[in-house]
N, C-alpha and C positions, 0 to 999 in steps of 0.2 A: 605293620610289623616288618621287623630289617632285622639282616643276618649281619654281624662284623664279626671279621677275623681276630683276634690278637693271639700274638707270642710275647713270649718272655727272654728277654736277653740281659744275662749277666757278666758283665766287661769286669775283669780284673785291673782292682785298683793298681796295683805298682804297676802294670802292663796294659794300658789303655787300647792298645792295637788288639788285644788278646778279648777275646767276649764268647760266652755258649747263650746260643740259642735253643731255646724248647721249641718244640713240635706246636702246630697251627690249632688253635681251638678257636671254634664257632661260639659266640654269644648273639642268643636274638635279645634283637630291644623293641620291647612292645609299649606302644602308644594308650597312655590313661583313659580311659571313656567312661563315658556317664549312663546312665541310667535311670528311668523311670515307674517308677511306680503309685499304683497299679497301672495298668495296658492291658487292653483301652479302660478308659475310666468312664463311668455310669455316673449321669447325676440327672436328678431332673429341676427343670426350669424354673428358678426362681429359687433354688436349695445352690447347697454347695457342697465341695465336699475337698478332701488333702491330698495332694499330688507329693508324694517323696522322691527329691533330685538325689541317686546314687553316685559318688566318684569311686572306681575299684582300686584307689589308693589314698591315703588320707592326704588332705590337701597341704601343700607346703607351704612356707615362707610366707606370711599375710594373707594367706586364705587363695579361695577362690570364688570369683563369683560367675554363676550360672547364669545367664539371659534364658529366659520362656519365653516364646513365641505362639501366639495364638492365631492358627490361618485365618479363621472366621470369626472376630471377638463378637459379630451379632450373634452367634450362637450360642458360643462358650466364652467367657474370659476367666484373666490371671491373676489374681490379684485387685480382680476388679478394672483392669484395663488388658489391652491387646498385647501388652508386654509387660514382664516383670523382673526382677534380679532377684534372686536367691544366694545369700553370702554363705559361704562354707568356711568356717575357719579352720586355722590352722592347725593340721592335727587330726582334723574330723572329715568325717565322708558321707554325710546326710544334712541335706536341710528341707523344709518343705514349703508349699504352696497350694492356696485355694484356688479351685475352680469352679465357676461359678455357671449355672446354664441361666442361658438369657434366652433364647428362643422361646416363646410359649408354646408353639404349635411343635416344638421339638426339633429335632438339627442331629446335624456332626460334621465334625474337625479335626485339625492335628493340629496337638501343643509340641512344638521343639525344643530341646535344649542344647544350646552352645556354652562352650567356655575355651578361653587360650590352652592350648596345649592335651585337650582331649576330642576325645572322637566322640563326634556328638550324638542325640538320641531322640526319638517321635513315640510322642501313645495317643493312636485314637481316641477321641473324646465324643462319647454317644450321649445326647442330652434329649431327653422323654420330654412328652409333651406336659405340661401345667394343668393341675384340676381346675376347675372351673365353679365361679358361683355367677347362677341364673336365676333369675326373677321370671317368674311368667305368672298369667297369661302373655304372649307378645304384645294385646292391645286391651284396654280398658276401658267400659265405658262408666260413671260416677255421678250422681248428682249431687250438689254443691247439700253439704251438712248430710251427703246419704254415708253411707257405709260400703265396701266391696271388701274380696279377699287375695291375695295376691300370694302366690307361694318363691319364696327364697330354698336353691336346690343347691346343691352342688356335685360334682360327678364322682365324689368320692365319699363312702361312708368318714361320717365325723369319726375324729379319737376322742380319746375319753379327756372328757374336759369340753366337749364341744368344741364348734367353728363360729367363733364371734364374727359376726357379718353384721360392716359400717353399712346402712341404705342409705344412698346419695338419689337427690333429686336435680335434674338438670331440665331447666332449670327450676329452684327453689318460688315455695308461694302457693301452689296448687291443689297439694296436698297434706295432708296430717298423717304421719307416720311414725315409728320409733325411729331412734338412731340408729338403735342394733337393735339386732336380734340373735338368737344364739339356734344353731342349729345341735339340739340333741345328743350326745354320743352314739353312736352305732346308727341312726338316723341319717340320709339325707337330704331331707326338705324340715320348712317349718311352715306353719301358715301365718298370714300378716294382714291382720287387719288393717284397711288405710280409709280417710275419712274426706271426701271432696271439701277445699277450703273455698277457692275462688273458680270462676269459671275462666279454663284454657288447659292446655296441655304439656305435659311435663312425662320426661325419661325416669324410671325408676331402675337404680343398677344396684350392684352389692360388690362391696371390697371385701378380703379380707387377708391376713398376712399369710404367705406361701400359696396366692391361689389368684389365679386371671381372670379378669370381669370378661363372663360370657355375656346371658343375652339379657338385655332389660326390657322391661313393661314400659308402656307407651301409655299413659293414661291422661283421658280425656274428659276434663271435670265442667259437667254443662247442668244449667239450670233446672230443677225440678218443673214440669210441665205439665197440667192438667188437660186431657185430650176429648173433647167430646163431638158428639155426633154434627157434622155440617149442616144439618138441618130435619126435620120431624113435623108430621103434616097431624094437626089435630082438628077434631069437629069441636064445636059449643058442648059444656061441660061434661067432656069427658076427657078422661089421662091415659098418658101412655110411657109405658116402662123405658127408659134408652140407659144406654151404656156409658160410665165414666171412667178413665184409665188415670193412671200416672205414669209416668216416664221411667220413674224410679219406684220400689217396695215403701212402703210406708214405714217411716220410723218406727222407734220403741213409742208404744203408747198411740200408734195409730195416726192418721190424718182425719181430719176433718173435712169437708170441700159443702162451702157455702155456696149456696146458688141466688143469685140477682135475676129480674126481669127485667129491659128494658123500656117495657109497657105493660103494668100491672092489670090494665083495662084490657088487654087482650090478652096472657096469660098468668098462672099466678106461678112464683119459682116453686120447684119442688124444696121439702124440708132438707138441712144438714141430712149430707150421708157422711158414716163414718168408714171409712174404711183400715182396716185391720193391721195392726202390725206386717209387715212383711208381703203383703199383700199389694196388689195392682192396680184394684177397681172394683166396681161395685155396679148395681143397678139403683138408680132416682127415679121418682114417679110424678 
């Protein structure tokens, strides 16, 4: 802001040597500035939200245009980059701008605004951290055609409509999954059936739109394996109970486990044991 003086002097025409002068009056001339709104601006990561550039006088002759400045565009950005223009036309004294939070883990910055011939303006930009969807257990173990359960979470109750969550395998092959799944309304987990295809191991994550892939299951898809006793001391015709395992629960409808003798003239196999849905093992005789 500046102080100038002026007077007023009026010279008579026929008598140009002849002039009255008025008394000294002060005018201040103040400098246009901009303005931003809101200050500070809230948004969280991976959302956006409207930033209004204010002029406190409408802009003249072809407009005005506004430069944004974002200190930190890995935190927040403008438009989608670390700078942007905002045109103000002629006449008017608002225009606006997204802001966008990029940080997942959450941040903050200051967006500036310049333009020729105003004094220019700053609003903190506070950006929250990003919900999260996570897949757990951390680790899985699977046997090839078994079944396990896997739950997709996220740290924020669903809205109504649910959270469509894409399950990505890295890599693909291992396992039998859905593509999505949907997490509930007002729920945050679902559970997920997944089904060992090939044996080796593969990342299970979950995307979904407005939300940062936390932590994925690691599952480990390995051969169904029948476990028995290392060895069993028997006399001349008499039998003895031992223990047989699986690796994995027994499918719908059960296992069967067939038993062979290498030498029928020194033992005879015990009969099919069946063992049970869901189940582990059984006693052969």
């Amino acid at each position: 802001m500046a102080t100038v003086p002026i007077r007023v002097v009026n010279r008579d025409a026929a008598n140009p040597s002849l002039s009255q002068t008025s008394n000294s009056a002060n005018f201040q001339v103040v400098q246009p500035t901009l303005s931003l709104s809101p200050s500070p601006v809230t948004v969280q990561a991976l959302q956006s939200t409207t930033l209004t550039v204010t002029l406190s006088t409408p802009a003249f002759t072809g407009g005005v245009n506004v430069t944004l400045t974002s200190f930190a565009p890995l935190v927040a950005t403008v438009n989608g980059g670390a700078t942007a223009t905002v045109s103000i036309p002629e006449g008017q004294t608002q225009g606006t701008a997204s802001v966008e939070g990029v940080a997942l883990d959450g941040g903050s910055t200051t967006i500036t605004a310049t333009a020729g011939g105003f004094v220019s303006a700053a609003a903190a930009v506070n950006v929250t951290a990003a919900p999260r969807i996570n897949v757990s257990p951390a680790t899985l173990l699977v046997g090839t055609a078994r079944t396990a359960t896997v739950t997709v979470g996220s740290t924020v109750a669903a809205p109504a409509g649910g959270i469509l969550v894409t399950l990505v395998q890295s890599p693909s092959g291992f396992v039998s999954a859905p593509a999505t799944v949907t997490i509930p309304a007002g729920a945050t987990s679902v559970p997920v059936t997944v089904t060992g295809s090939a044996v080796g191991t593969t990342s299970l994550s979950g995307r979904a739109t407005g939300f940062a892939t936390g932590t994925a299951c690691t599952v480990t898809v390995r051969e169904v394996t029948i476990v028995l006793p290392g060895s069993t001391i028997l006399s001349p015709g008499l039998s003895r109970p031992f223990q047989v395992s699986l690796t994995d629960p027994a499918p719908a409808g059960g296992t069967t486990v067939a038993f062979a003798s290498s030498n029928t003239s020194v033992v005879d196999p015990p009969a099919p044991l069946l063992i049970p849905e869901g189940g582990t093992g059984g006693v052969a005789t």
